[in-house]
CHARMM-style PDB file with segment names, atoms N, HN, CA, C and O in Angstrom:
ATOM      1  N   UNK     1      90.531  85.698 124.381  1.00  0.00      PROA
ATOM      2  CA  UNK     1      89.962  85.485 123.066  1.00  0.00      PROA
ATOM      3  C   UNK     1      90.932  86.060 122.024  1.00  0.00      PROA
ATOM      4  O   UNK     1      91.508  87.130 122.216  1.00  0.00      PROA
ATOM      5  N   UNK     2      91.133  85.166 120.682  1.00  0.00      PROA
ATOM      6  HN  UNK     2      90.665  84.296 120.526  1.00  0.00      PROA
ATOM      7  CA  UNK     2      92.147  85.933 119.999  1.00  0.00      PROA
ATOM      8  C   UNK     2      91.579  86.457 118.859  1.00  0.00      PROA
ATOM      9  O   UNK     2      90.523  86.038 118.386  1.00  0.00      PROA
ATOM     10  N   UNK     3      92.337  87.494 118.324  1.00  0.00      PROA
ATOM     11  HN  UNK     3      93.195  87.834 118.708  1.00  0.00      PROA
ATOM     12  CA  UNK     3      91.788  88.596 117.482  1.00  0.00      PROA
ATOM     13  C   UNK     3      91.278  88.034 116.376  1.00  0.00      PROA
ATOM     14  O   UNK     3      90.886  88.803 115.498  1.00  0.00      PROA
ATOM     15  N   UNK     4      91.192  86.915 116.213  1.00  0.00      PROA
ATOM     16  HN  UNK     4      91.510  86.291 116.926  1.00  0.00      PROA
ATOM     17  CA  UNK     4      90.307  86.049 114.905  1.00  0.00      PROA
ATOM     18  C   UNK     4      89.097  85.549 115.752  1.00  0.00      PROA
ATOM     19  O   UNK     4      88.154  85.131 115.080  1.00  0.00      PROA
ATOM     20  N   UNK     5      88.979  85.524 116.868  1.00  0.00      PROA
ATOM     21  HN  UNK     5      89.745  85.864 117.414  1.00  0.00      PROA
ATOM     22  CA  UNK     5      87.488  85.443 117.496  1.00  0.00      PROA
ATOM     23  C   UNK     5      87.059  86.712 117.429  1.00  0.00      PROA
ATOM     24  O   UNK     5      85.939  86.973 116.989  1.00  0.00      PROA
ATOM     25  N   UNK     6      87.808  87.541 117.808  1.00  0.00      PROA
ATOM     26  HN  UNK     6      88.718  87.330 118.165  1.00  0.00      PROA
ATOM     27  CA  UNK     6      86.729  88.785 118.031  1.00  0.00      PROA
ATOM     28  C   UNK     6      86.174  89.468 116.998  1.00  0.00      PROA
ATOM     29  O   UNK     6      85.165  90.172 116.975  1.00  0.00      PROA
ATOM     30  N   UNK     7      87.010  89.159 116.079  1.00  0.00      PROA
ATOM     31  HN  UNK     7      87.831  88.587 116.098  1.00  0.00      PROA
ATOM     32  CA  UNK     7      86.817  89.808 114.437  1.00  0.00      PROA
ATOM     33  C   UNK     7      85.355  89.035 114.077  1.00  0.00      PROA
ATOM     34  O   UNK     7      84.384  89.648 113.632  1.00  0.00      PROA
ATOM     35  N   UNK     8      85.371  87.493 114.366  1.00  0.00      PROA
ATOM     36  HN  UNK     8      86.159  86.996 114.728  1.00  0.00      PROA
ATOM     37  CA  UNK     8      84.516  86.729 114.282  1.00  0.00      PROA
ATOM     38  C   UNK     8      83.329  87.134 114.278  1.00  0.00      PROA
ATOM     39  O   UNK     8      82.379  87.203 113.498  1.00  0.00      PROA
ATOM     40  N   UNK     9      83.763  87.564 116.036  1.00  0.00      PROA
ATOM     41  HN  UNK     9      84.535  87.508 116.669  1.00  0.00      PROA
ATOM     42  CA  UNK     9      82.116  87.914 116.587  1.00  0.00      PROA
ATOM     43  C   UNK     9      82.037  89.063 116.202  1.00  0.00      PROA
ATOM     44  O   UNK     9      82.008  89.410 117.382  1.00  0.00      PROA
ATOM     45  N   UNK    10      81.962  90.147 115.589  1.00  0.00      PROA
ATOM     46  HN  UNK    10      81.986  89.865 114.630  1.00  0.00      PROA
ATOM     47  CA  UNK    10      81.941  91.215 115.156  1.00  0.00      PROA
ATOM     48  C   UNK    10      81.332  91.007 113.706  1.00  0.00      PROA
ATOM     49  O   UNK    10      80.343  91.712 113.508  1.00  0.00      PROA
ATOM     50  N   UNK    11      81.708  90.189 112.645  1.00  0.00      PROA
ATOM     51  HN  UNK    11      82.512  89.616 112.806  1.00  0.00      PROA
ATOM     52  CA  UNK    11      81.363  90.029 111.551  1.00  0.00      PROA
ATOM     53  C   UNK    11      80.195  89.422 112.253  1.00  0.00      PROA
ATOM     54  O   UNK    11      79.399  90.357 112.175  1.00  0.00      PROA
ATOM     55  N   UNK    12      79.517  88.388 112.943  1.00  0.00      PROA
ATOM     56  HN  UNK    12      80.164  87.628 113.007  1.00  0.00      PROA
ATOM     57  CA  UNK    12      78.022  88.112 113.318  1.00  0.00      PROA
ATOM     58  C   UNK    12      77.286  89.043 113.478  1.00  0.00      PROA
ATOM     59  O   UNK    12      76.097  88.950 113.174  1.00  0.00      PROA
ATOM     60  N   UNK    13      77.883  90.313 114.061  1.00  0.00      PROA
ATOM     61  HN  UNK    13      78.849  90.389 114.308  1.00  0.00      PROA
ATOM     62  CA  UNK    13      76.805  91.300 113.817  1.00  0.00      PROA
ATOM     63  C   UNK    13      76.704  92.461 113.184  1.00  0.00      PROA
ATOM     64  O   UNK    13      75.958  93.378 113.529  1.00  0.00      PROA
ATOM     65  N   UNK    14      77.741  92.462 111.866  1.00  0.00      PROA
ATOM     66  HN  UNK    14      78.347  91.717 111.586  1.00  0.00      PROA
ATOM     67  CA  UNK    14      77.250  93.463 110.994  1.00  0.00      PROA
ATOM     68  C   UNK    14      76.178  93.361 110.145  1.00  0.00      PROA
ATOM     69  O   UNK    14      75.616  92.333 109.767  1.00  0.00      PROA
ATOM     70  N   UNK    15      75.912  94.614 109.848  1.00  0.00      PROA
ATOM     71  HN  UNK    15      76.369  95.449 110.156  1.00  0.00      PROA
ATOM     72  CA  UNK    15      75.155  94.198 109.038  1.00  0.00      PROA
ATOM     73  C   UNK    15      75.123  93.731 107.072  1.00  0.00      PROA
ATOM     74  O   UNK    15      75.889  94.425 106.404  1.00  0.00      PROA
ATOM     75  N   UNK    16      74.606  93.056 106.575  1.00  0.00      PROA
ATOM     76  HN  UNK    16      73.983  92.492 107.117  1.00  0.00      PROA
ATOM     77  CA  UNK    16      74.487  92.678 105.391  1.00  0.00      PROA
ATOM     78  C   UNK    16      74.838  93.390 104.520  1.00  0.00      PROA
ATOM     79  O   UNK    16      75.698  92.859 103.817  1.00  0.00      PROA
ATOM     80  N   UNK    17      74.442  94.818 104.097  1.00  0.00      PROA
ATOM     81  HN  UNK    17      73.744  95.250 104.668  1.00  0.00      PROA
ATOM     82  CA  UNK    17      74.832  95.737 103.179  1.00  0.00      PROA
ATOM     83  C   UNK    17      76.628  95.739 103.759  1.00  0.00      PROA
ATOM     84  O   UNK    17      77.525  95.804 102.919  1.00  0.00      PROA
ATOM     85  N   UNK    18      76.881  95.674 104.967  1.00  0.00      PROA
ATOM     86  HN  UNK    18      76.152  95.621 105.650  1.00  0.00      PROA
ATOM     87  CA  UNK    18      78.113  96.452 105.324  1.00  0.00      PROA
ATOM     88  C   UNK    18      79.134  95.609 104.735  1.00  0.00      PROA
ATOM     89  O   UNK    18      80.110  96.126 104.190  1.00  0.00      PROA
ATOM     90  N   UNK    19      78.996  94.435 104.797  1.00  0.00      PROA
ATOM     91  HN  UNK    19      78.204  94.016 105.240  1.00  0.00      PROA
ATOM     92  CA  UNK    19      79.672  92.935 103.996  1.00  0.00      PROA
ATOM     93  C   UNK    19      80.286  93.528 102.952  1.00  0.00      PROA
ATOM     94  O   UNK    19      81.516  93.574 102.986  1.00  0.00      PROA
ATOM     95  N   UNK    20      79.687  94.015 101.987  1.00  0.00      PROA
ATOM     96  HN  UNK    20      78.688  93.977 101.959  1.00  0.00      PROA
ATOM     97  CA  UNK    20      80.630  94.586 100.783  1.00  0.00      PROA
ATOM     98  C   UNK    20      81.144  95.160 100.601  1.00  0.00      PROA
ATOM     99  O   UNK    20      81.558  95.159  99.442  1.00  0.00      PROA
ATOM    100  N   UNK    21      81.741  96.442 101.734  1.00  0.00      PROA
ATOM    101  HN  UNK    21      81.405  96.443 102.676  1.00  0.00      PROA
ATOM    102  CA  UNK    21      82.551  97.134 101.799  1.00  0.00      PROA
ATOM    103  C   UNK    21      83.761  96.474 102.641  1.00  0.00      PROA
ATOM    104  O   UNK    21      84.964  96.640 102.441  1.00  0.00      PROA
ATOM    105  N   UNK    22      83.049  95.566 103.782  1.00  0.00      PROA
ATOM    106  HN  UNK    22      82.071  95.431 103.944  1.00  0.00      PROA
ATOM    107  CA  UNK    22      84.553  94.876 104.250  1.00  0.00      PROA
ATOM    108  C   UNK    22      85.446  93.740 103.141  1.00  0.00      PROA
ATOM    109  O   UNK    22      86.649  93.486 103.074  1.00  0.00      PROA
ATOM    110  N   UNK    23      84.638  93.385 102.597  1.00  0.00      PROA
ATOM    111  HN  UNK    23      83.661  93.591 102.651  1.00  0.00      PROA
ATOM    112  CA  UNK    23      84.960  92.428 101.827  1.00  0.00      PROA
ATOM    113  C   UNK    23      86.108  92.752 100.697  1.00  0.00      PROA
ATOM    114  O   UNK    23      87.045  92.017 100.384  1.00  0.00      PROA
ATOM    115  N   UNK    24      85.767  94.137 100.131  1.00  0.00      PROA
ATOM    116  HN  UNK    24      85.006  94.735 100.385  1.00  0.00      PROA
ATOM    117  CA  UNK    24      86.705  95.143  99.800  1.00  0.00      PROA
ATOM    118  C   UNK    24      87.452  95.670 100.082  1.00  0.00      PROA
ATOM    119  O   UNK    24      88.069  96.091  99.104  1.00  0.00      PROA
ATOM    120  N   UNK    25      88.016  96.080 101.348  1.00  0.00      PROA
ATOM    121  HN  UNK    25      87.515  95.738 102.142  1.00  0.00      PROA
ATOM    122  CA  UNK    25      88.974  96.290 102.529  1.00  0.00      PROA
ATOM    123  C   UNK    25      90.028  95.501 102.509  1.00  0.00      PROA
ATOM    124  O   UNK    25      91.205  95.720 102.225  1.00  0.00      PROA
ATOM    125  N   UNK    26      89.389  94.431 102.890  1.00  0.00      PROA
ATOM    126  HN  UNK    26      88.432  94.253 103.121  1.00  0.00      PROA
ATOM    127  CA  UNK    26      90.044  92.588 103.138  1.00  0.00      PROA
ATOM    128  C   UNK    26      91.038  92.417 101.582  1.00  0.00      PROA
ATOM    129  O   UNK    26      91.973  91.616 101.603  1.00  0.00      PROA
ATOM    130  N   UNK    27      90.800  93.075 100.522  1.00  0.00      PROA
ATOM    131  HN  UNK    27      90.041  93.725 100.504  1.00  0.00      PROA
ATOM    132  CA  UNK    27      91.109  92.545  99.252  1.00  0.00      PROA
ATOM    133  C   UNK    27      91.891  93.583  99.515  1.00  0.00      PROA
ATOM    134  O   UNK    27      93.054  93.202  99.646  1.00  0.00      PROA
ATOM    135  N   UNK    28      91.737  94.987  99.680  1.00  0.00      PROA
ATOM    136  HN  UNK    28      90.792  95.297  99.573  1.00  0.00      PROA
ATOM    137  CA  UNK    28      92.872  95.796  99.618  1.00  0.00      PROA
ATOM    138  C   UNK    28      94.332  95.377 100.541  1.00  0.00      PROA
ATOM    139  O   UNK    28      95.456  95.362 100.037  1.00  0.00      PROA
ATOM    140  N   UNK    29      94.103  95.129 101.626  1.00  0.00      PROA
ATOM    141  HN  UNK    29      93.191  95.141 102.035  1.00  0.00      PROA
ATOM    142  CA  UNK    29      95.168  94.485 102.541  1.00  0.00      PROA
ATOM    143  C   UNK    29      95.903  93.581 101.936  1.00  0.00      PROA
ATOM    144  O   UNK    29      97.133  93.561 101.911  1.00  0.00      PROA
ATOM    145  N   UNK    30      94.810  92.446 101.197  1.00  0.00      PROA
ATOM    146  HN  UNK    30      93.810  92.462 101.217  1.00  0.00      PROA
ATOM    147  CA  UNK    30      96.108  91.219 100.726  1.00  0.00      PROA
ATOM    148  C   UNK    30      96.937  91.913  99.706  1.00  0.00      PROA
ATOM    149  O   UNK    30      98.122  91.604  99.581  1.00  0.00      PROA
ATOM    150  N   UNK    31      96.397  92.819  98.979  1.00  0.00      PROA
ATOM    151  HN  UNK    31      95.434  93.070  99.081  1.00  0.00      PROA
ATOM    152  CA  UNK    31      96.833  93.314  97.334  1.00  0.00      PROA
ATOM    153  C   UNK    31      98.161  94.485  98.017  1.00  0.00      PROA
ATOM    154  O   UNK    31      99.034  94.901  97.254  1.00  0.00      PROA
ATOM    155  N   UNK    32      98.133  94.895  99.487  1.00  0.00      PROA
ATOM    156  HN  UNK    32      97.424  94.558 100.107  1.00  0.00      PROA
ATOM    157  CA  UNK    32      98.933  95.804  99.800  1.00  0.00      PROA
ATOM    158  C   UNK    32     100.165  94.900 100.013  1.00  0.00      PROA
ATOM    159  O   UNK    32     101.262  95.215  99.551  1.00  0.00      PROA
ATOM    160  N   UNK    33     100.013  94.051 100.547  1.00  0.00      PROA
ATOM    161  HN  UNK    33      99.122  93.795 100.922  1.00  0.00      PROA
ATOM    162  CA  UNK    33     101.231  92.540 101.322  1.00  0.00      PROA
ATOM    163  C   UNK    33     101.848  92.488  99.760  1.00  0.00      PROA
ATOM    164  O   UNK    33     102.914  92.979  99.388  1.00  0.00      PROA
ATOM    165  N   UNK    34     100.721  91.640  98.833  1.00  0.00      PROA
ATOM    166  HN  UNK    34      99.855  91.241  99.135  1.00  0.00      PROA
ATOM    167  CA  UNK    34     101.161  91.416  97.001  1.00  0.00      PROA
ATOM    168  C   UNK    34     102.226  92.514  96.799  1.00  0.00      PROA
ATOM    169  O   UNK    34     103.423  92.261  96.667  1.00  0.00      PROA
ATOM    170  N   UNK    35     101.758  93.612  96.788  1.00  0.00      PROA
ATOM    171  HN  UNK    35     100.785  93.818  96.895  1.00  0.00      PROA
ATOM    172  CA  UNK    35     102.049  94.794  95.820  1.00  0.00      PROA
ATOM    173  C   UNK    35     104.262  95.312  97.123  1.00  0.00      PROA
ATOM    174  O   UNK    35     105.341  95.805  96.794  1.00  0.00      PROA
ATOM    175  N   UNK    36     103.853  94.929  98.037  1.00  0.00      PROA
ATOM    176  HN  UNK    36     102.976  94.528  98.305  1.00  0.00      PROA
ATOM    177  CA  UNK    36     104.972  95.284  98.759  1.00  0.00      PROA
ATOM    178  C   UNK    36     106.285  94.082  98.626  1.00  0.00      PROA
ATOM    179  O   UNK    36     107.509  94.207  98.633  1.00  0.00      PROA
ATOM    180  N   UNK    37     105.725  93.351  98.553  1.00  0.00      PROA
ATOM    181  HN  UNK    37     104.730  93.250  98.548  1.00  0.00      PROA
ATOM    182  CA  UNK    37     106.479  92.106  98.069  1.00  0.00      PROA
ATOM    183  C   UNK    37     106.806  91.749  96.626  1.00  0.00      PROA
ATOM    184  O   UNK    37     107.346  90.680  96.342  1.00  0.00      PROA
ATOM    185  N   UNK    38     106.517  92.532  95.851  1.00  0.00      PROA
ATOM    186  HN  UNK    38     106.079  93.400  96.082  1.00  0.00      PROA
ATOM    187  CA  UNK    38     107.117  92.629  94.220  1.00  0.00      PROA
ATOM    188  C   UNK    38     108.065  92.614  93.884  1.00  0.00      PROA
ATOM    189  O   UNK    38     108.657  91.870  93.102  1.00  0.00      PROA
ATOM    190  N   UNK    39     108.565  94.108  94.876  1.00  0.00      PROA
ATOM    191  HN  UNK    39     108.084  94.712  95.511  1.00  0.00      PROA
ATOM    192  CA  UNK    39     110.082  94.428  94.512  1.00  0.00      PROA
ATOM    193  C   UNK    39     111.163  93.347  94.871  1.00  0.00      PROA
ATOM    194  O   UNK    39     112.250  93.175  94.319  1.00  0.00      PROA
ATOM    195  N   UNK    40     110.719  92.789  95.724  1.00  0.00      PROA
ATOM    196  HN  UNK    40     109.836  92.929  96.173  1.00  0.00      PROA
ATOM    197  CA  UNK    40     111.672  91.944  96.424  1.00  0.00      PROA
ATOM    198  C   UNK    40     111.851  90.704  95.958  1.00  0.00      PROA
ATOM    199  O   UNK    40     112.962  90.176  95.913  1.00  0.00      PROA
ATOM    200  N   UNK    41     110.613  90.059  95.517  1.00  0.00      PROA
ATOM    201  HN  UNK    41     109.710  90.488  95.553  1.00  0.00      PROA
ATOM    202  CA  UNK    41     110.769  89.194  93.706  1.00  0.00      PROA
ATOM    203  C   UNK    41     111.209  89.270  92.890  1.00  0.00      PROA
ATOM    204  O   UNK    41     111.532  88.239  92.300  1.00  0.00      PROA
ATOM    205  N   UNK    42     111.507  90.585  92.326  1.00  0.00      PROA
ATOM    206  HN  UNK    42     111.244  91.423  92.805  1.00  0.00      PROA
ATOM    207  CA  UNK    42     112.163  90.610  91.364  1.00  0.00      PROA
ATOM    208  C   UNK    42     113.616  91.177  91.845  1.00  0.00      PROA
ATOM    209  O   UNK    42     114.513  90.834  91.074  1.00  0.00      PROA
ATOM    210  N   UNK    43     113.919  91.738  92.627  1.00  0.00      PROA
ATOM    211  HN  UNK    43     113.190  92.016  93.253  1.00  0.00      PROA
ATOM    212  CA  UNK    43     115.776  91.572  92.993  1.00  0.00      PROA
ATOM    213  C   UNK    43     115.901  90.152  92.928  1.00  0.00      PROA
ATOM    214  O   UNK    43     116.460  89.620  91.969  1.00  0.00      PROA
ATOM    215  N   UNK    44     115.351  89.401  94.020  1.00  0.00      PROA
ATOM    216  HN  UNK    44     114.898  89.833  94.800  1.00  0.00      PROA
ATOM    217  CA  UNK    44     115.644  88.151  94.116  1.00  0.00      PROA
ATOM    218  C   UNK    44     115.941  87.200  93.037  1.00  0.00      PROA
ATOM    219  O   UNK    44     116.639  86.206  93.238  1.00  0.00      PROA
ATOM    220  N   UNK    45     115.369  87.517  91.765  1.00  0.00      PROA
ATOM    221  HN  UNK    45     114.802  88.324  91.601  1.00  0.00      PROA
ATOM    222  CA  UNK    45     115.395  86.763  90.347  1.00  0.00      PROA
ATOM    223  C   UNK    45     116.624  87.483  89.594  1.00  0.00      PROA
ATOM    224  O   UNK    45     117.146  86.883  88.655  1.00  0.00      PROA
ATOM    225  N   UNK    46     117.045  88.603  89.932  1.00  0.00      PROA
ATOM    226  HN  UNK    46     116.620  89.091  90.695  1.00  0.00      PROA
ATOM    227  CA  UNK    46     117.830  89.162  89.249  1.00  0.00      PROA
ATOM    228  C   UNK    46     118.823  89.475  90.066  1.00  0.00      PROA
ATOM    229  O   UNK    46     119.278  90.489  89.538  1.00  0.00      PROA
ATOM    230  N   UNK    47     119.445  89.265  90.999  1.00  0.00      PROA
ATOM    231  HN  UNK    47     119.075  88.441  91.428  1.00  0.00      PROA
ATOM    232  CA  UNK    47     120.672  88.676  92.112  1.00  0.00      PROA
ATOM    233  C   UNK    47     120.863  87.934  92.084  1.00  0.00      PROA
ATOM    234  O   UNK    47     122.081  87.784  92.179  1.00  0.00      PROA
ATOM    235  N   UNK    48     119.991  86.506  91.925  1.00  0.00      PROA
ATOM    236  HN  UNK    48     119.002  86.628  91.848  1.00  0.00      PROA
ATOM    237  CA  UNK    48     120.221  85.218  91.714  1.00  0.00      PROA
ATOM    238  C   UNK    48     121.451  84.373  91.151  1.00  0.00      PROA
ATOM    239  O   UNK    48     121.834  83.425  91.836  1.00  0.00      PROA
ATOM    240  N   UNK    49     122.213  84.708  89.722  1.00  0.00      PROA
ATOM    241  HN  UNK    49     121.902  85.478  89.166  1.00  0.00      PROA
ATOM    242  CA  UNK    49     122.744  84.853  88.965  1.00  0.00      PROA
ATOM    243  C   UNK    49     123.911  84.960  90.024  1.00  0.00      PROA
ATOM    244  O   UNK    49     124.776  84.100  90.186  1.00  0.00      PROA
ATOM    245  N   UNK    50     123.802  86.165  90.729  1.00  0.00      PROA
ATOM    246  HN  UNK    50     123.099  86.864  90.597  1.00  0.00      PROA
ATOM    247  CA  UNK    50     125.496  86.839  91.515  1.00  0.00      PROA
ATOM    248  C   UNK    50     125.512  85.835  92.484  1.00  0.00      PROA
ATOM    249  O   UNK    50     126.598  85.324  92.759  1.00  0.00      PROA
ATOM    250  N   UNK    51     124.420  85.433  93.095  1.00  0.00      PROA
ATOM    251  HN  UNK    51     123.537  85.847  92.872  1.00  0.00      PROA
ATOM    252  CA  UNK    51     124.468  84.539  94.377  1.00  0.00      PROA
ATOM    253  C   UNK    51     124.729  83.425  94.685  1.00  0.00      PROA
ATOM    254  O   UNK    51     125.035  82.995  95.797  1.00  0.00      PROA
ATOM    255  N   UNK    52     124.563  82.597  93.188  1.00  0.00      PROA
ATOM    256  HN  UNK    52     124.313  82.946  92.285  1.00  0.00      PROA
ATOM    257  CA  UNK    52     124.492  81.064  92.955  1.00  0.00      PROA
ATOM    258  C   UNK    52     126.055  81.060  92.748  1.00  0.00      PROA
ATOM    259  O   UNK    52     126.492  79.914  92.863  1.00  0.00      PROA
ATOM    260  N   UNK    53     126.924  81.897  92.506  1.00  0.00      PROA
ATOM    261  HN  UNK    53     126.569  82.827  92.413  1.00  0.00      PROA
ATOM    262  CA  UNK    53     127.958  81.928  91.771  1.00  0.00      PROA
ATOM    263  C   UNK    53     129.156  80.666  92.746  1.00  0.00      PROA
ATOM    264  O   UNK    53     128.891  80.500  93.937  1.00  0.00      PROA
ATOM    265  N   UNK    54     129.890  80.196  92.381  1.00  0.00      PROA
ATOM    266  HN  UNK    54     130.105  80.331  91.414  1.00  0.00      PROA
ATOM    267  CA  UNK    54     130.980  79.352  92.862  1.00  0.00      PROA
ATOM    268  C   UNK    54     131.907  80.565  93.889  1.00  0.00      PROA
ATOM    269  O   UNK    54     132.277  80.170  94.995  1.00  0.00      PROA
ATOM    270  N   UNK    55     132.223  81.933  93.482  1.00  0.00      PROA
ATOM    271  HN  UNK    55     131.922  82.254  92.584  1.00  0.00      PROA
ATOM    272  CA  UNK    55     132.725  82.738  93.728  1.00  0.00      PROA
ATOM    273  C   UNK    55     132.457  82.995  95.277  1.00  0.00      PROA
ATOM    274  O   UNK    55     133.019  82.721  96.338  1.00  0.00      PROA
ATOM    275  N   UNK    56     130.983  83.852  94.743  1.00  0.00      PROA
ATOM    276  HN  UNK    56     130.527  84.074  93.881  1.00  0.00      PROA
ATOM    277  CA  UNK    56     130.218  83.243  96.242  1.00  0.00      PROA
ATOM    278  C   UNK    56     130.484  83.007  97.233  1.00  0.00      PROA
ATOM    279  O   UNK    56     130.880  83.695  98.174  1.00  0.00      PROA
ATOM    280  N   UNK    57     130.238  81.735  97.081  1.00  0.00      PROA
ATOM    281  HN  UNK    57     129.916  81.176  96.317  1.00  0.00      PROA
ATOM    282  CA  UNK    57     130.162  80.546  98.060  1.00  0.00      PROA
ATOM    283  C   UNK    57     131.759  80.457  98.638  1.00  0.00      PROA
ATOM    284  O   UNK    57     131.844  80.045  99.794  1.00  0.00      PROA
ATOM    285  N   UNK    58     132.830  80.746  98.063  1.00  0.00      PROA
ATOM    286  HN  UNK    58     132.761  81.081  97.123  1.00  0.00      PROA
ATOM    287  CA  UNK    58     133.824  80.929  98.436  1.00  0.00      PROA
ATOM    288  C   UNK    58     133.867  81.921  99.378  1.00  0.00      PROA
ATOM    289  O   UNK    58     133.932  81.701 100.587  1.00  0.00      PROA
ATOM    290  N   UNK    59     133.827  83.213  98.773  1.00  0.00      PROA
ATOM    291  HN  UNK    59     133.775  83.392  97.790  1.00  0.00      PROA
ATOM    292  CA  UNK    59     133.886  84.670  99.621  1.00  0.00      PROA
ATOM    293  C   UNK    59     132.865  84.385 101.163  1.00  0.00      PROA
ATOM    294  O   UNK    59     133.225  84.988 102.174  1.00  0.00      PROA
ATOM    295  N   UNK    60     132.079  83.797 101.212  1.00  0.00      PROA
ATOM    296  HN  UNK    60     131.787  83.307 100.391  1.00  0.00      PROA
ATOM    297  CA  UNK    60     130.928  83.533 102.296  1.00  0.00      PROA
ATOM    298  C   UNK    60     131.232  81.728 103.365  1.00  0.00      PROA
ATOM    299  O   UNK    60     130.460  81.192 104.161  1.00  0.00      PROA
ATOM    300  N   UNK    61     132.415  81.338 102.974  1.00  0.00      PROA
ATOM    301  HN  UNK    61     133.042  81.773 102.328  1.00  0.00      PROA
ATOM    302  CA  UNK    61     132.574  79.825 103.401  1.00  0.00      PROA
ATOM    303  C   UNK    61     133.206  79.759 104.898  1.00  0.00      PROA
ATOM    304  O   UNK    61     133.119  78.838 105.711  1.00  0.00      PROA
ATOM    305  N   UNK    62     133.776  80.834 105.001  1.00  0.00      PROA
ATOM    306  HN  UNK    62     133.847  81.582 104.340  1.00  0.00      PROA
ATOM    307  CA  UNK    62     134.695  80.843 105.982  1.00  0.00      PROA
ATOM    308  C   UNK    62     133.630  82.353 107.488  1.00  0.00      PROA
ATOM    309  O   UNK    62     134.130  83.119 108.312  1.00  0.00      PROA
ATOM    310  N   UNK    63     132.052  82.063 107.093  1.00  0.00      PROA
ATOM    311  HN  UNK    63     131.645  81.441 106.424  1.00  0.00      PROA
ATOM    312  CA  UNK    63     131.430  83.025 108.026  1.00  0.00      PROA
ATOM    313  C   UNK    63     130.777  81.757 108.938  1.00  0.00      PROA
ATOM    314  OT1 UNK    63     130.097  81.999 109.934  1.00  0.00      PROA
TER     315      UNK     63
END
């Protein structure tokens, strides 16, 4: 069984009140992935510039 079944069957039997605290959990995790992946958006936008360069592509042609 894979860990999205078992999670499955596990959410069938919590209980109702408990829903809103996982549900909150679940939001913290994606917002942790978001929040870790920022930095790396913005190098990427601001390297860009050095990377696209003709220069570049020269220095890197012969790997």
């Amino acid at each position: 069984m894979s860990k999205r079944e078992l999670i499955a069957r596990e959410l069938d039997r919590l209980p109702e009140q408990d829903l809103d605290k996982l549900l909150a959990f679940v939001g913290s995790l994606k917002e942790a992935h978001t929040d870790a992946a920022m930095p790396l958006l913005a190098a990427e936008a601001a390297l860009a510039k050095d990377w696209l360069a003709p220069e570049e592509d020269a220095a890197w042609a012969n790997l």
